[in-house]
C-alpha positions, 0 to 999 in steps of 0.5 A, spaced: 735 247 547 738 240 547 744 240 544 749 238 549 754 231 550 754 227 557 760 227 560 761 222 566 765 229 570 768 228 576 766 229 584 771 233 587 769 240 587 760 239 589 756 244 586 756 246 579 761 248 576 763 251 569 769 250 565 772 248 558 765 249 554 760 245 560 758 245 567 760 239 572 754 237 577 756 233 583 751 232 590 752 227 595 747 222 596 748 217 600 742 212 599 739 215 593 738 210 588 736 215 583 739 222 582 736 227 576 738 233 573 732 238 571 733 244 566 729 251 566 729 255 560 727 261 564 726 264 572 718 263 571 718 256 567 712 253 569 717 245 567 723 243 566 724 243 558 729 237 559 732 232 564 738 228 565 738 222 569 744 220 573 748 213 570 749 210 577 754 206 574 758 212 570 756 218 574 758 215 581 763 215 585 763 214 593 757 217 596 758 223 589 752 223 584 757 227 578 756 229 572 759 234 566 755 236 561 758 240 555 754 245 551 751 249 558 754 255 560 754 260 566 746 262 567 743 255 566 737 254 570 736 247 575 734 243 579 734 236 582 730 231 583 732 224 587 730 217 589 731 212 593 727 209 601 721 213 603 722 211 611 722 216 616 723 212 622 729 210 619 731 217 618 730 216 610 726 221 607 727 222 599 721 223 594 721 223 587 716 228 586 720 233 590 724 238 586 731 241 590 735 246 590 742 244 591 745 245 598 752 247 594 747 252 589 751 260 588 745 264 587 737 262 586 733 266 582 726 270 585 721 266 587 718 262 593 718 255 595 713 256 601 709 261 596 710 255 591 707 249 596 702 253 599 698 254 592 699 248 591 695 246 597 690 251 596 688 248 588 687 242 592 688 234 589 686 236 583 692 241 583 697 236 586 700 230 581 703 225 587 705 230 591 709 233 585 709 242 583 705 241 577 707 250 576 714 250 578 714 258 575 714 261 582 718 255 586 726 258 585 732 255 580 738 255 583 743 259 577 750 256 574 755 262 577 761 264 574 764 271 576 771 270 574 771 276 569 769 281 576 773 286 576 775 286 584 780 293 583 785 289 587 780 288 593 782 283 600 780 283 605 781 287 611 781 284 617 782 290 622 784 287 627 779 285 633 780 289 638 780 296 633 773 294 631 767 298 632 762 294 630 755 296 627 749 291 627 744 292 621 739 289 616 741 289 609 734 291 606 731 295 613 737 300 612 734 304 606 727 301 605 725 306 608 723 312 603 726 316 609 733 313 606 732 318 600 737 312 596 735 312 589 736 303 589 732 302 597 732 295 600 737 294 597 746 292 596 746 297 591 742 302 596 747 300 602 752 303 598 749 310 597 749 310 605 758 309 605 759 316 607 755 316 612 758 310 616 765 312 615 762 319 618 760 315 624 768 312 624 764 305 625 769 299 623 766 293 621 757 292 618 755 286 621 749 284 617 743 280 619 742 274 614 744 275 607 744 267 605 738 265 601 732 265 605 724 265 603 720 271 607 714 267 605 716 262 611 712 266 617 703 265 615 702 269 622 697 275 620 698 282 623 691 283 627 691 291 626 693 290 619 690 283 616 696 282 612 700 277 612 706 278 616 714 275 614 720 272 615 723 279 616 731 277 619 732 271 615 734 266 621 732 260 616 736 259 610 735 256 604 742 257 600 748 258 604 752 259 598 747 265 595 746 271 597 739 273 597 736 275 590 730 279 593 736 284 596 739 285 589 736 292 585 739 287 579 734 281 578 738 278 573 740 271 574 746 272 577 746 279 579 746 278 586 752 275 586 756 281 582 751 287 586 753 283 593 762 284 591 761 291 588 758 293 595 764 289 598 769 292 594 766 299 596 765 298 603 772 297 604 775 302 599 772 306 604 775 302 610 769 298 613 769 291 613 763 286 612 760 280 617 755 275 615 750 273 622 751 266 619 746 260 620 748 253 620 744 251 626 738 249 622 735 250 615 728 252 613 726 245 612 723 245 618 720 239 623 718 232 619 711 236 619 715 241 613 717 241 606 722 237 603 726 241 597 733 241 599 738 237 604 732 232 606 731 229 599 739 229 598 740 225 605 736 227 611 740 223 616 746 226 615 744 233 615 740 233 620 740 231 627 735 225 629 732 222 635 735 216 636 730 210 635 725 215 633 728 218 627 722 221 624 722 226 629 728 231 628 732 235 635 730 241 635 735 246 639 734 251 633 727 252 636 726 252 628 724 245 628 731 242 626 738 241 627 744 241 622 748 235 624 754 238 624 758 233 627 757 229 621 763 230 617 759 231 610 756 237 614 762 239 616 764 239 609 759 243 608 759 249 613 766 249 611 765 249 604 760 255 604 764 259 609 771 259 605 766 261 599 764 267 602 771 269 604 775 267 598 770 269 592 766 274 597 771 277 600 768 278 607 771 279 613 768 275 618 762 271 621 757 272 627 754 265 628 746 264 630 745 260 636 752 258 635 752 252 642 747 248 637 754 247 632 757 243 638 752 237 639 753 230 638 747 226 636 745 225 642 744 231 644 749 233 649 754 238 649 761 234 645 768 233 650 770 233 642 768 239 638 771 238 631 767 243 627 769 249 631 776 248 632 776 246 624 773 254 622 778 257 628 785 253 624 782 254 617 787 256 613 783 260 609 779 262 615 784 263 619 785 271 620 777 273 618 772 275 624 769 268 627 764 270 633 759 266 636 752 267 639 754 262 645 748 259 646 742 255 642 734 253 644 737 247 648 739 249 654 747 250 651 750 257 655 757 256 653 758 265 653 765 265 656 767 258 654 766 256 647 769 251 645 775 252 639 781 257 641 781 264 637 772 266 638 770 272 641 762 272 643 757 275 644 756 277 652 750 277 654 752 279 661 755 285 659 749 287 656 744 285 663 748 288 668 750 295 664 742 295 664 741 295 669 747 299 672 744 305 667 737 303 670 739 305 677 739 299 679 742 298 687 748 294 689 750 293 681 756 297 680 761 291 682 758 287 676 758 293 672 765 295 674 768 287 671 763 289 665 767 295 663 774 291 665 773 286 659 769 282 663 775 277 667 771 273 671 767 270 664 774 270 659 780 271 661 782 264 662 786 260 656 790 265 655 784 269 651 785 276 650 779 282 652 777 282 645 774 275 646 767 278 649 763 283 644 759 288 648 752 290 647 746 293 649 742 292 644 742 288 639 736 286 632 733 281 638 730 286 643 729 292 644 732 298 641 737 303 645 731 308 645 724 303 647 729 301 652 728 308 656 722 309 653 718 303 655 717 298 662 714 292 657 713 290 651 708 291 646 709 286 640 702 286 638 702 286 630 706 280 631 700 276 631 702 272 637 698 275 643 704 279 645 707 272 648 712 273 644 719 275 646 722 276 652 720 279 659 726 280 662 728 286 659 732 290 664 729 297 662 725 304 664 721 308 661 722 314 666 716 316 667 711 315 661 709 309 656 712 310 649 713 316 646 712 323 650 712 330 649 715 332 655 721 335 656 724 333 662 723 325 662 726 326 654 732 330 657 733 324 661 732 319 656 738 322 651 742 323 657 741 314 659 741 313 651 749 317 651 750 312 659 750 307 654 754 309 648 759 311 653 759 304 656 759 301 650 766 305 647 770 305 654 769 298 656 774 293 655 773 288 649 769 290 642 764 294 644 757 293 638 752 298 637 746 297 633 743 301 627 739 307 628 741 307 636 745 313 634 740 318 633 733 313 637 731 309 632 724 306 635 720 300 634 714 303 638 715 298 643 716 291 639 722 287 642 721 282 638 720 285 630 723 278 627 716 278 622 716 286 621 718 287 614 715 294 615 718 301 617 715 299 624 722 295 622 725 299 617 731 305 619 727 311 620 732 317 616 728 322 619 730 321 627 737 323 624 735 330 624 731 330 629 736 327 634 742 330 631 745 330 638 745 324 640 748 322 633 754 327 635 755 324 641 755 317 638 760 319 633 764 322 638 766 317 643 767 312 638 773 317 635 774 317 643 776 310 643 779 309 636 784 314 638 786 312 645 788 305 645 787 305 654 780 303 652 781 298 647 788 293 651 790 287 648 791 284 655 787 283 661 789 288 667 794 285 670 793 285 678 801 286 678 802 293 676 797 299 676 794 299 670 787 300 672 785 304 680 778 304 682 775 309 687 770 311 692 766 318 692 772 320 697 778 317 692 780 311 696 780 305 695 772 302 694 769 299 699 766 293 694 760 291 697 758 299 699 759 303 692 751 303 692 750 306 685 757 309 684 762 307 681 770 310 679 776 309 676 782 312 673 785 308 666 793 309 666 795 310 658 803 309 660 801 301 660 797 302 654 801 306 650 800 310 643 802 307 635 808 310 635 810 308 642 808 314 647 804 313 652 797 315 652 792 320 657 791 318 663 783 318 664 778 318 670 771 315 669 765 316 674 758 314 676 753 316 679 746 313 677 743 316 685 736 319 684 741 325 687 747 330 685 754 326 688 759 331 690 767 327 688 773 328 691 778 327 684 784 323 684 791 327 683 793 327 676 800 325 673 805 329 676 806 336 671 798 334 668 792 337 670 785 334 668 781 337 663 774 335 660 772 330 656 764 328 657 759 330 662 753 326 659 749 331 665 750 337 659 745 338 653 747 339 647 753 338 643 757 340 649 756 334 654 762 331 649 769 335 647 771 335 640 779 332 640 783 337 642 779 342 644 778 339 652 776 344 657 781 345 663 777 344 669 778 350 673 777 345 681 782 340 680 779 338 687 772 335 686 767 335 682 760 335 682 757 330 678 749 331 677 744 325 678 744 319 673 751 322 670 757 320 667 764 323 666 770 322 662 776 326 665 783 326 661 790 328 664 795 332 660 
């Protein structure tokens, strides 16, 4: 097992690194005064079978500990362990006794850090030797990756174009766990890609993907009260390993096999052309407060990677509301970020990312927001970045709200305005329709400044944080009992209705109308400026049960529940249907704000004349003019009118006139049951009254010229 020869390597690329007949390991450490590198012969070994000490002198260069050892090869098993100051207040944490995984590490093998240390707990001193594992046989390894020999068929990325993507949420693992999914290889990439054909049957453009980087589910110790299981970290918002695609999610537990399963479900997904975009979480690690445990960045050089009080370094800020905050104005953090981002692109052929909590990216060190945000105009001009989906949740648990003006050039956002005023529009709300009417326009008043284009805002309704499409309508407040937090978790503010009785109901007038907002919704999503988001299962009401915060839910509570697709078949055609709608008419998704010089976009009271703005009440109405919006091959697109009435009452509208030489033929009456509420391309109905028409209450309309 030990035949091999110490090189002293090199410190350019960090990580380990395969080449010639060895492997280069290279970390940086700043103040450590000892680094040493532990070999596993296998996943479940309970100790190294060798370690290699670091020559401080030879091994060194700068704040790079490097080394090449020649005789290991891709597969090898490691881990590190590093010395140097135990003083908190001066921010320095290392500890010998600590096994890390490193920072730069490209797959880990099964097991758990948090399972690990909590059974270590459990033994008692008798089981703990100086605060060190004496059964790393659980705790994971990180593996030497080389997949130079993956056959990527001539794969890129894809890149659409922003503003023809239609976006679709979704849980890697809760897609298929279900046994409702019927794929042969549930939970897992290879089952993702059983589900292809049914995606590009829905005519969404991009999956975005809850976490997929390392993370350890055993994290969460909260207890199910009904169940008295223990629940999980179901989401993933805790990453362990930003280079490594979660091992768990792989039906190939081999080391290295999520690795290969993670490109053959990219490669297929964009044969089928559908992009990938990672929710990506630099803001905080699992690592926790100074209450956690040490087993990456912390034992590397916790004052570099983790944002410190300042004069009480012990203390960590905390505007993850996670425990810590990636420094990510440190320019060795910034490496790093940049390093993982331009790995999942280049050798994973991703096509974007959505940051988690991404306003924490933009602080200094003392807390405030930064006149300077270095890291986040370095993603926007990357080179190798430069034409992947960057996408911010604009916001963290700090008080930072920065939707509408994050800082560095090319980001679109999640707009949680949209997401509040269309609600509540849809809900019936009084005196909504103006908010609603600048939502549906791509939200001017919050981007269009900077010269940003619509697509800056990413529109949603719902999304994993919150209640689904359908508890939205069938609920008046949460119910996250079984998270083992006395329901206080999860927000209040929900902006939702049940219509008339709490949860699921057999009553068909009240699920008539709960069909009828769910399609409002979808309508809004697909014909409003910007990039609309729709999340997985919304398109035949997948249902929580009332849960708005099922972050711990790693269950069918939170599992895609295939049997509401049969079920709910009309919703499903609806959703497919408006999203081919959008696709296909460029009027719905402009490159460019309207312009207040040229009639490109004309409102409409119930009567055709210009709106009283302060008097629409529940109504709203406007025609889309395709000559400023023209089609791939010059023609003008359609003209189309959209109107609103969310009134307890039945509105009767005058319409406006059509183009000259055109009529107006139907598209949507989200009033009608059925498939028939929406017209299939080409098949519209001519209206026989091109005068008025009657919209029905809480109804939208989609009218097109030609």
């Amino acid at each position: 097992m030990n035949a091999f020869q110490i090189f002293e390597g090199k410190p350019q690329v960090l990580g380990a690194v395969p080449f010639n007949d060895g492997v280069n390991f290279a970390v940086y450490s700043k103040n450590a005064t000892k680094v040493v590198l532990d070999l596993f012969e296998a996943a479940d070994s309970k100790q190294p079978y060798t370690s290699i000490e670091f020559d401080p002198v030879k091994n060194r260069t700068g704040n790079v500990w490097h080394i090449y050892v020649k005789g290991l090869k891709k597969g090898t098993l490691y881990l590190y362990r590093v010395d140097g100051p135990y003083n908190p207040p001066a921010g320095n944490r290392f500890n010998f006794n600590k096994y890390l995984l490193d920072p730069y590490a490209k797959a880990l093998t099964p097991g758990s850090v948090f399972q690990s240390y909590n059974r270590q707990r459990e033994l008692g001193l008798a089981g703990i030797e100086n605060g060190k594992l004496s059964d790393l046989s659980n705790f994971p390894k990180c593996v030497v990756i080389e997949d130079i020999d993956f056959d990527w068929q001539g794969d890129k990325p894809l890149n659409i174009p922003i503003d023809k993507a239609v976006i679709y949420e979704t849980h890697l693992k809760g897609f298929t766990a279900s046994p409702t999914s019927g794929v042969e290889f549930p939970g897992t990439y290879k089952g993702f890609m059983e589900k292809i054909p049914y995606l590009k049957e829905l005519g969404i453009t991009s999956v975005e993907f809850l976490p997929v980087f390392e993370f350890d589910e055993n994290e969460n110790g909260n207890i199910n009260p009904r169940t008295g299981e223990c629940l999980k970290n179901y989401w993933g918002y805790s990453t362990i390993g930003f280079f490594a695609p979660k091992t768990s999610y792989s039906y190939d537990q081999t080391p290295g096999g999520s690795v290969r399963e993670f490109k053959e479900m990219v490669r297929q997904l964009h044969k089928a052309g559908i992009e990938v975009i990672l929710d990506v979480v630099y803001n905080h690690t699992a690592e926790g407060n100074e209450h956690g445990y040490t087993f990456s960045f912390r034992g590397f050089e916790n004052s570099t990677y983790y944002m410190l009080l300042e004069g009480e370094k012990q203390y960590y800020h905390n505007f993850s509301g996670c425990g810590n905050t990636l420094n990510a104005a440190h320019p060795v953090t910034t490496r790093f970020i940049l390093d993982s981002l331009r790995y999942w692109v280049s050798e994973m052929h991703v096509d974007g990312f959505r940051f988690d909590l991404a306003a924490a990216l933009c602080r200094d060190q003392l807390s405030y927001m930064q006149g300077f945000p270095f890291l986040t105009n370095a993603i926007a001009e990357d080179p190798i970045l430069n034409k992947t989906k960057i996408i911010a949740e604009p916001w963290d648990c700090g008080g930072g709200y920065l939707v509408g003006g994050f800082p560095g050039g090319r980001w679109s956002e999640w707009n949680d305005r949209f997401r509040n005023d269309i609600r509540r529009f849809v809900r019936g709300d009084e005196g909504v329709a103006t908010a609603a009417a600048t939502r549906i326009a791509g939200s001017s008043d919050t981007f269009n400044h900077s010269g940003r284009k619509p697509w800056a805002s990413i529109n949603f309704v719902t999304c994993h944080d919150g209640f689904t499409m359908n508890d939205l309508v069938s609920y008046n407040g949460k119910h996250n009992d079984e998270n083992g937090e006395d329901n206080r978790d999860g927000t209040d503010d929900n902006n939702c209705y049940n219509h008339g009785f709490e949860g699921v109901t057999l009553n068909p007038r009240i699920e008539n109308l709960r069909v009828k907002k769910i399609k409002n919704f979808m309508l809004c999503l697909m014909i409003s400026q910007g990039v609309p988001m729709i999340t997985a299962g919304d398109e035949f009401r997948r249902t929580q049960m009332g849960n708005n915060n099922a972050y711990c839910q790693d269950n069918e509570l939170s599992w895609i529940n295939w049997r509401c697709l049969d079920k709910n078949q009309e919703v499903f055609y609806f959703t497919k249907e408006i999203i081919r709608l959008r696709k296909e008419h460029p009027v719905f998704r402009r490159k460019d704000f309207f312009s207040a010089q040229k009639a490109e976009i004309e409102w409409y009271d119930s009567d055709s004349k210009n709106p009283d703005w302060s008097a629409l009440g529940r109504f709203l109405a406007f025609r889309l003019v395709g000559a400023c919006a023209p089609l791939e091959n010059g023609q003008p697109d359609n003209d189309f009118y959209v109107a609103a009435n969310m009134d307890i009452y039945d509105m009767t509208i005058t319409l406006p006139n059509p183009p000259r030489g055109k009529s107006w033929y139907m598209v949507v009456d989200t009033s009608v049951a059925g498939e028939l509420c929406i017209a299939e391309a080409g098949k519209e109905e001519l209206l026989a009254e091109q005068k008025r028409y009657v919209i029905p209450s809480g109804s939208f309309i989609i009218l097109m010229s030609k």
